[in-house]
DSSP file (Angstrom, degrees, kcal/mol; ACC not computed):
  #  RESIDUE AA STRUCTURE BP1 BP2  ACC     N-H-->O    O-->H-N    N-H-->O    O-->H-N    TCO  KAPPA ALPHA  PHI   PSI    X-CA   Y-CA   Z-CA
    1    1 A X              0   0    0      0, 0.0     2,-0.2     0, 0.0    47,-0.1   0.000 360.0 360.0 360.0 140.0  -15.0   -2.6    0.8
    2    2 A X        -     0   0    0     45,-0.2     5,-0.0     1,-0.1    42,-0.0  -0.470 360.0-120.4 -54.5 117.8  -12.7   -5.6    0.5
    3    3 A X     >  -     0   0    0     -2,-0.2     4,-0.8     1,-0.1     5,-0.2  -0.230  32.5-108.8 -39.1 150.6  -13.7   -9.0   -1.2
    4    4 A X  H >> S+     0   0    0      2,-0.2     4,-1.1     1,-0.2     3,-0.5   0.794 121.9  58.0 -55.9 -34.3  -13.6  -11.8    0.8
    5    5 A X  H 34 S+     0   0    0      1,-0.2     4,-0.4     2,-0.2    -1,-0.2   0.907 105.0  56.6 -64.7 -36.6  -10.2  -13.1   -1.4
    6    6 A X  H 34 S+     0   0    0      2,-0.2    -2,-0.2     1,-0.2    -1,-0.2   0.761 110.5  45.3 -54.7 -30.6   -8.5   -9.6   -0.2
    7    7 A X  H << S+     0   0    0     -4,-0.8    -1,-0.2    -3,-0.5     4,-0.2   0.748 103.7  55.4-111.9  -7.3   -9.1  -10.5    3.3
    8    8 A X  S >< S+     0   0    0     -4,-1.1     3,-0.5    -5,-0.2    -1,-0.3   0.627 106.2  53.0 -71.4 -15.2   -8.1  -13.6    3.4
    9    9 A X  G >  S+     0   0    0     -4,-0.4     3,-1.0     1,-0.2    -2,-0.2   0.479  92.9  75.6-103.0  -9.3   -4.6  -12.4    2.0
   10   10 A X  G 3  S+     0   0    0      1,-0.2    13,-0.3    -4,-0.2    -1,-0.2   0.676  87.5  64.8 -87.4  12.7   -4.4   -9.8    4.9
   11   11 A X  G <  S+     0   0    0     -3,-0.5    -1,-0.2    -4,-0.2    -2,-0.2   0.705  78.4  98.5 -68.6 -20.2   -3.5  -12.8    6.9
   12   12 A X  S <  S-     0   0    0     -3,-1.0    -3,-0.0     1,-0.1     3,-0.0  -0.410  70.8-142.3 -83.1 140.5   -0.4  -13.4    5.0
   13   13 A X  S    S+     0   0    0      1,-0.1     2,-0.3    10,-0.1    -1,-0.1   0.703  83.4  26.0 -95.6  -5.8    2.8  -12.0    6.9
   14   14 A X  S    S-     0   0    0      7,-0.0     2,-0.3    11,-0.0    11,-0.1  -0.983  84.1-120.0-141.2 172.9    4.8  -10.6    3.7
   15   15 A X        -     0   0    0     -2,-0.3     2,-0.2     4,-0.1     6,-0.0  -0.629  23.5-156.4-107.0 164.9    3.3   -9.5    0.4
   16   16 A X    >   -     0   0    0     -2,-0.3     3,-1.1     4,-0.0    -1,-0.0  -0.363  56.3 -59.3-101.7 169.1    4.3  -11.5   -3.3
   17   17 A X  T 3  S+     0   0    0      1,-0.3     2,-0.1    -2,-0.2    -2,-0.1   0.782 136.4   7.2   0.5 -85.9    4.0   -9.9   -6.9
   18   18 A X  T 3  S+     0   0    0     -3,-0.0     2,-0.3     2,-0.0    -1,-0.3  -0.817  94.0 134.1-118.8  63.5   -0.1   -9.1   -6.7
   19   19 A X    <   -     0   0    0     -3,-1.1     2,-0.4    -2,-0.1    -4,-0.1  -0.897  65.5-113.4 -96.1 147.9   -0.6  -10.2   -2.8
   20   20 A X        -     0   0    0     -2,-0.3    -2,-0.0     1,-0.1    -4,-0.0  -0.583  32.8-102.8 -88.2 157.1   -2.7   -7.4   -1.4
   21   21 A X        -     0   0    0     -2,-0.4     2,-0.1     8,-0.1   -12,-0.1  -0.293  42.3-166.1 -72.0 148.6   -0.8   -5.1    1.5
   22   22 A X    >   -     0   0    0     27,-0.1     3,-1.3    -9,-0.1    27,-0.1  -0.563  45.4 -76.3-118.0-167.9   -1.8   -5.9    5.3
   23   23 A X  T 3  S+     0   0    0    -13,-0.3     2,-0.2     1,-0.3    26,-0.1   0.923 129.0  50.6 -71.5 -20.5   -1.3   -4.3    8.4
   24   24 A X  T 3  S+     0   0    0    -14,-0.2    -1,-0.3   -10,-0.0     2,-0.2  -0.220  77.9 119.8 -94.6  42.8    2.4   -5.4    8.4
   25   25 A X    <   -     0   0    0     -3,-1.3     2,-0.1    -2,-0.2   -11,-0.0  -0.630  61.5-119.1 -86.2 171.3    3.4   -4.3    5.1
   26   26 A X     >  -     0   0    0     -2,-0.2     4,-0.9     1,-0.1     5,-0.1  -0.408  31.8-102.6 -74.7 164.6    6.5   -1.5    4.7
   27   27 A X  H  > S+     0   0    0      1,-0.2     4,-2.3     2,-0.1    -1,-0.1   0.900 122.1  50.2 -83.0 -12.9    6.0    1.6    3.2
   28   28 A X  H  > S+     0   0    0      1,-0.2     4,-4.1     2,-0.2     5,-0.4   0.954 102.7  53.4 -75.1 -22.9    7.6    0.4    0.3
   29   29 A X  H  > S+     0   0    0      2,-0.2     4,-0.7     1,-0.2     5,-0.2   0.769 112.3  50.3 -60.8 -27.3    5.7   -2.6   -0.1
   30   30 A X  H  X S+     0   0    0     -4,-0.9     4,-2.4     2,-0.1     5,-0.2   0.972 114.1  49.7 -83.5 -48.9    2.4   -0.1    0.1
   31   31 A X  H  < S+     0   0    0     -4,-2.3    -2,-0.2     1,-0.2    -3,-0.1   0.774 107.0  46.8   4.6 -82.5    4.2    2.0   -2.4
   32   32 A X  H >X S+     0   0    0     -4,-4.1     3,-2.7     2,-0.2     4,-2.6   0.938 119.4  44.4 -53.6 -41.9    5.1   -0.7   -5.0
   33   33 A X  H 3< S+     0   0    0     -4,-0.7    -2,-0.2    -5,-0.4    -1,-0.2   0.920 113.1  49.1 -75.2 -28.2    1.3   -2.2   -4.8
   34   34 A X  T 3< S+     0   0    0     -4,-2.4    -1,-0.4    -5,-0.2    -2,-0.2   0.342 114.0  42.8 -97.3  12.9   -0.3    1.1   -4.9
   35   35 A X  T <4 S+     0   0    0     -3,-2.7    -2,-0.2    -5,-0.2    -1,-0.2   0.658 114.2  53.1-110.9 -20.4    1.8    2.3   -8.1
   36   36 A X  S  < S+     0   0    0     -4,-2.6     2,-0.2     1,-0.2    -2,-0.1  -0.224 111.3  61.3 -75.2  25.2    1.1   -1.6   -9.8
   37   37 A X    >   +     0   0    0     -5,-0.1     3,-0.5    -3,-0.1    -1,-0.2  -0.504  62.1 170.8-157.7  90.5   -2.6   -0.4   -8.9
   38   38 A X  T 3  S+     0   0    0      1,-0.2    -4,-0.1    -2,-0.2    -1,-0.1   0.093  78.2  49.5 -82.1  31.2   -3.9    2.8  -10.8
   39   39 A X  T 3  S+     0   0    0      2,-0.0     2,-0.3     0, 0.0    -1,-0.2  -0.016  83.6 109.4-105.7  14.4   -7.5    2.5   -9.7
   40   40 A X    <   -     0   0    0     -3,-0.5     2,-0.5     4,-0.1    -3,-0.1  -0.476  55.8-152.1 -73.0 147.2   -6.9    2.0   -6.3
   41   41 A X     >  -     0   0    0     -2,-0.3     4,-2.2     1,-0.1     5,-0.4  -0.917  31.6-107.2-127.6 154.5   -7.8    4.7   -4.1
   42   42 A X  H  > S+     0   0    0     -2,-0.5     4,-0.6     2,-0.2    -1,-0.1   0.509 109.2  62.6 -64.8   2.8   -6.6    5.6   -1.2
   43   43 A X  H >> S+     0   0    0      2,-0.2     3,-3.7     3,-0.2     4,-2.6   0.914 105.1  45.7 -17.9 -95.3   -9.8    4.3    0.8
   44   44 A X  H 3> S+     0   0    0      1,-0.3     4,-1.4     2,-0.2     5,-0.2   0.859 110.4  55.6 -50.4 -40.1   -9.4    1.1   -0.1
   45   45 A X  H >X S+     0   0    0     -4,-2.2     4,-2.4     1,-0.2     3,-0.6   0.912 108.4  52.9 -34.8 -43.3   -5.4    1.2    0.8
   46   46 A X  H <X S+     0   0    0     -3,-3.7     4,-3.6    -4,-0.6     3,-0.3   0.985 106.8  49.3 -90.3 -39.7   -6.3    2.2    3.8
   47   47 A X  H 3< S+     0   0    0     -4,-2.6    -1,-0.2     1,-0.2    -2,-0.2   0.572 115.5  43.9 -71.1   6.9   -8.7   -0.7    4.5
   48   48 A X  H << S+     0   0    0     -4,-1.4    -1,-0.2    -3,-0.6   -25,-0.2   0.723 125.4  28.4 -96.3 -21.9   -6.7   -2.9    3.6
   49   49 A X  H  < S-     0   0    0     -4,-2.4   -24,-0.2    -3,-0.3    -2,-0.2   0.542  92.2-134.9 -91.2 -16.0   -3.4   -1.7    5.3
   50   50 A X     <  +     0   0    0     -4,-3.6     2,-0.2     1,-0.3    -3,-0.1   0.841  58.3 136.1  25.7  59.0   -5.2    0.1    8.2
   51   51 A X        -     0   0    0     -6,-0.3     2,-0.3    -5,-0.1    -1,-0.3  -0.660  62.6 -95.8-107.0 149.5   -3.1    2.9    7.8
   52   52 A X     >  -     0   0    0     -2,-0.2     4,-1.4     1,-0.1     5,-0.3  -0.636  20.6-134.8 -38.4 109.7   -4.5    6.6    7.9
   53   53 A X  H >> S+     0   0    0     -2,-0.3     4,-2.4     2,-0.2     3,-1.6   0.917 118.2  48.8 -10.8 -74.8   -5.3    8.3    4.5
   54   54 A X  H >> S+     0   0    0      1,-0.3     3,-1.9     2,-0.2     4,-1.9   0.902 111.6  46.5 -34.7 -88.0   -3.6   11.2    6.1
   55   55 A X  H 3> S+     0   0    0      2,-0.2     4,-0.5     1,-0.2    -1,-0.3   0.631 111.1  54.3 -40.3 -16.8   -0.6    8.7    7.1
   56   56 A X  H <X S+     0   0    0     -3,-1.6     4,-2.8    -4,-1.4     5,-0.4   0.727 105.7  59.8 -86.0 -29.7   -0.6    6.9    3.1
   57   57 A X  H XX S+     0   0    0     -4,-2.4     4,-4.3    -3,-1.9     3,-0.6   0.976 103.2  45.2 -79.0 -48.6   -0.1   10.3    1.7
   58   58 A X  H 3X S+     0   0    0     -4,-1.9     4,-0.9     1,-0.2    -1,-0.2   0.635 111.4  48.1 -70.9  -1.8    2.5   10.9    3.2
   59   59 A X  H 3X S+     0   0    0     -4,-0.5     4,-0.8     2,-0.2    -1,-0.2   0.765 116.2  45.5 -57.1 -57.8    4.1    7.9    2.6
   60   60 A X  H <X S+     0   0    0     -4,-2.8     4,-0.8    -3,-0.6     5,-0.3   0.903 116.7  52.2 -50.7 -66.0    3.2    8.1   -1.2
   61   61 A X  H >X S+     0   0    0     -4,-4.3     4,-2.2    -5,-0.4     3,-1.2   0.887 104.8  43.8 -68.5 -27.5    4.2   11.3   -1.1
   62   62 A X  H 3X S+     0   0    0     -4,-0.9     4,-1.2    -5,-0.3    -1,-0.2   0.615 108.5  63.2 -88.2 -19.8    7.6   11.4    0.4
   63   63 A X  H 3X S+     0   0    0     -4,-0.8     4,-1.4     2,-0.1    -1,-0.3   0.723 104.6  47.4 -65.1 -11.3    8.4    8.4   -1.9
   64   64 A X  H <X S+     0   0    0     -3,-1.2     4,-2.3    -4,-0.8    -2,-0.2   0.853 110.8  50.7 -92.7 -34.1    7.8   10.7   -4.9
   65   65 A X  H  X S+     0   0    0     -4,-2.2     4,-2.0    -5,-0.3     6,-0.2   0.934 110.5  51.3 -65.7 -24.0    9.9   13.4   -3.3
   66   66 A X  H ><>S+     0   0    0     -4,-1.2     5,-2.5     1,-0.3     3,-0.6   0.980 112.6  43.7 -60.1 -50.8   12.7   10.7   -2.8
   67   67 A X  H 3<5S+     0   0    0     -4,-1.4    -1,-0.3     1,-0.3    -2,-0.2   0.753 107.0  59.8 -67.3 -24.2   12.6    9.7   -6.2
   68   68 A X  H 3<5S+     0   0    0     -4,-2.3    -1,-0.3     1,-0.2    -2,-0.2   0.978 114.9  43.9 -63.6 -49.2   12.4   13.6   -7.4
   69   69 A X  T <<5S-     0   0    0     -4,-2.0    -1,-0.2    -3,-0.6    -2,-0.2   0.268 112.4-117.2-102.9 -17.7   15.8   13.7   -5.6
   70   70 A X  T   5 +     0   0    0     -4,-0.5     2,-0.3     1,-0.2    -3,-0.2   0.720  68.7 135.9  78.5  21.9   17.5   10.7   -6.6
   71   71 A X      <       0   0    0     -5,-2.5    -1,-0.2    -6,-0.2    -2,-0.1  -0.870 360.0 360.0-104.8 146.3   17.6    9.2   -3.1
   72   72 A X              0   0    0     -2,-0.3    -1,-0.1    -3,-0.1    -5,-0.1   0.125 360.0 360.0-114.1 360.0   16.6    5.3   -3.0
């Protein structure tokens, strides 16, 4: 479950450095924050982004394939 400082930041409409992701983030902006945050799990990603598990892997994943691939 989110701290009370986490949910005050999903108010914010674009994310900074460390700002935590909202429902209007990109997927790369869920990306970057969740590869600058190795104990995040995708739970909590999804309760902060209120995105689908289901929908974050594939997100996650298809950035890794991009990257296997050399594509931006």
């Amino acid at each position: 479950m989110p701290l009370a400082a986490d949910v005050a930041l999903f108010e914010r409409e674009t994310m900074t450095d460390d700002q935590t992701p909202n429902h209007a983030s990109t997927p790369a902006e869920i990306v970057d924050y969740y590869d600058r945050h190795l104990n995040l799990t995708l739970r909590e990603l999804s309760a902060m982004t209120g995105r689908t598990i289901a929908s974050l892997k594939k997100i996650i994943l298809q950035d890794e394939v991009n990257n296997a691939r050399g594509n931006p």
